[in-house]
C-alpha positions as a Python dict, from the first residue, in 0.01 Angstrom:
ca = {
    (1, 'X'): (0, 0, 0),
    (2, 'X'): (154, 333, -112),
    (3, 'X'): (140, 576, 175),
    (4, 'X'): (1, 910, 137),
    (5, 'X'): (272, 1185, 22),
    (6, 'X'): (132, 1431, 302),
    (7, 'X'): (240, 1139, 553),
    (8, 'X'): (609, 1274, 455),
    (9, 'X'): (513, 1632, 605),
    (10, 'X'): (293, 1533, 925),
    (11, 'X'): (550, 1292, 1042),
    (12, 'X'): (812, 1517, 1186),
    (13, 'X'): (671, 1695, 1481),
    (14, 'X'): (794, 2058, 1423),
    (15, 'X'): (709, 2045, 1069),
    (16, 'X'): (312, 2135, 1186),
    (17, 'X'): (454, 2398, 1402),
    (18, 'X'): (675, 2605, 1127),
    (19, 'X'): (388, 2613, 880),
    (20, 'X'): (141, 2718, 1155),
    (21, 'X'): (382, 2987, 1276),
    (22, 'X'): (440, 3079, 937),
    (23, 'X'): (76, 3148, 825),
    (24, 'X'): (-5, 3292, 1166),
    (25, 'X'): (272, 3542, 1176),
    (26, 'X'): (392, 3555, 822),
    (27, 'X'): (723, 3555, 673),
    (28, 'X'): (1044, 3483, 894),
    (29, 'X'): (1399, 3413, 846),
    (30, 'X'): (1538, 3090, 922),
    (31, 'X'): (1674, 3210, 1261),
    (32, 'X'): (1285, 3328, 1409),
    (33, 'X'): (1175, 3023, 1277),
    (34, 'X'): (1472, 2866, 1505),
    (35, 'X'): (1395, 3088, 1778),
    (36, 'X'): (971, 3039, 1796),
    (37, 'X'): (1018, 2619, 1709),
    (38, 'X'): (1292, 2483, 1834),
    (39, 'X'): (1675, 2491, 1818),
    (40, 'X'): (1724, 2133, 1726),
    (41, 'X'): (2028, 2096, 1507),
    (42, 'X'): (1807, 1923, 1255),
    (43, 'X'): (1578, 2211, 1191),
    (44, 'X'): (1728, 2321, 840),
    (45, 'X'): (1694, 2002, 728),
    (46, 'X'): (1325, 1957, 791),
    (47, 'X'): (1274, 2338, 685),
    (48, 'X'): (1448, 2193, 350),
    (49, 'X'): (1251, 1907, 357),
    (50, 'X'): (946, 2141, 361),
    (51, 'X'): (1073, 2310, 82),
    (52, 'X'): (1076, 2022, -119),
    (53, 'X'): (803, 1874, -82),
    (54, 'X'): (652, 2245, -198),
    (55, 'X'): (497, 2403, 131),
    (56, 'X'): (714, 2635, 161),
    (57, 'X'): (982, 2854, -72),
    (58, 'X'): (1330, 2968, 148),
    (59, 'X'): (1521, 3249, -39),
    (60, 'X'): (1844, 3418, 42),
    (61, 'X'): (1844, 3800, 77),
    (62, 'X'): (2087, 4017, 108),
    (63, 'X'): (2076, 4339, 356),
    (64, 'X'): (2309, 4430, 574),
    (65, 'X'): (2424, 4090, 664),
    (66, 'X'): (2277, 3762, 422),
    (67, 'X'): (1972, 3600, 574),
    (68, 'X'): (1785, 3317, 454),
    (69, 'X'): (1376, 3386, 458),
    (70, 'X'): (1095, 3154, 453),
    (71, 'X'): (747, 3177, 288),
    (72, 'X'): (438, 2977, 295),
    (73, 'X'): (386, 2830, -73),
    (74, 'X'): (-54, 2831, -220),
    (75, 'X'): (-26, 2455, -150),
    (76, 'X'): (176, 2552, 241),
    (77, 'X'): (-129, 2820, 278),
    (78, 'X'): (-365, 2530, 194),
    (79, 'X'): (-246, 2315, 446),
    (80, 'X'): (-211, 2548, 733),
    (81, 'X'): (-593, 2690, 722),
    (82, 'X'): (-628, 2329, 794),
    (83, 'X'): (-377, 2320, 1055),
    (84, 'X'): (-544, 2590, 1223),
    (85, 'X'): (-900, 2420, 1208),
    (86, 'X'): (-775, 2131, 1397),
    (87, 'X'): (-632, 2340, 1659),
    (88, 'X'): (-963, 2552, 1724),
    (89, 'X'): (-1182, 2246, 1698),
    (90, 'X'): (-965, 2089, 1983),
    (91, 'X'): (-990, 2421, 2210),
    (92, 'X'): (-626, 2583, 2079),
    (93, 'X'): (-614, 2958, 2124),
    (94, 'X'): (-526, 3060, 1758),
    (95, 'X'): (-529, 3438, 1830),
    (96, 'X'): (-281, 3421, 2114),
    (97, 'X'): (-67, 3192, 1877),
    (98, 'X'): (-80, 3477, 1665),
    (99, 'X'): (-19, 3743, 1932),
    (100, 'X'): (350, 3553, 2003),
    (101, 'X'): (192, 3305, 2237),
    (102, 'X'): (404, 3036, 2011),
    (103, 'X'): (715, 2895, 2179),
    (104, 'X'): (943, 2620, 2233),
    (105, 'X'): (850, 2603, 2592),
    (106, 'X'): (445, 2494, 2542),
    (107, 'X'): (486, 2275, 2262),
    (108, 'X'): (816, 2113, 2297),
    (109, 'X'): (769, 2041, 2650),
    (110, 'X'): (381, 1997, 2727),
    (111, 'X'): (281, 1839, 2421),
    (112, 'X'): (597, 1642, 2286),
    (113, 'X'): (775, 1475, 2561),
    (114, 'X'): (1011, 1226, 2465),
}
């Protein structure tokens, strides 16, 4: 049986949390992202992963110093009005997410112990 190619996406447990944060609070750079999610060593590879599997687009910018930024793709946008469905329907707060409310702290710790 051929598993579904969203399965790829849902399966890593910050993955939910970037694209939420993203449509919530709109465009970051890698390092808010970081900051807001988590600081797991990992995290550019599953904000690459994202990337390809085309939820979201990361592109380099140059300022005063070279920062990377990430965007919600149509299909990202898509999935994260569904993200945030879920959450209300299950009692979530999406307005204080949106407010800054999102951290490290609440979801790394309450929700995903390991």
């Amino acid at each position: 049986m051929q598993r579904p190619k969203i399965s790829s996406v849902i399966e890593d447990r910050h993955n939910n949390m970037i694209i939420m944060l993203l449509y919530l609070c709109g465009r970051k750079s890698k390092t808010e992202i970081y900051k807001h999610v988590s600081s797991n060593p990992r995290m550019s590879y599953k904000l690459q992963a994202l990337e390809d599997a085309g939820i979201v687009t990361i592109t380099r910018e140059r300022y005063q110093r070279e920062r990377f930024m990430v965007d919600l793709t149509p299909l990202g946008e898509t999935y994260a009005r569904g993200l945030c469905a879920l959450e209300d329907s299950v009692g979530g707060d999406i307005e204080a997410l949106r407010r800054g409310g999102f951290g490290p702290a609440k979801y790394d710790e309450e929700f995903y112990d390991d």
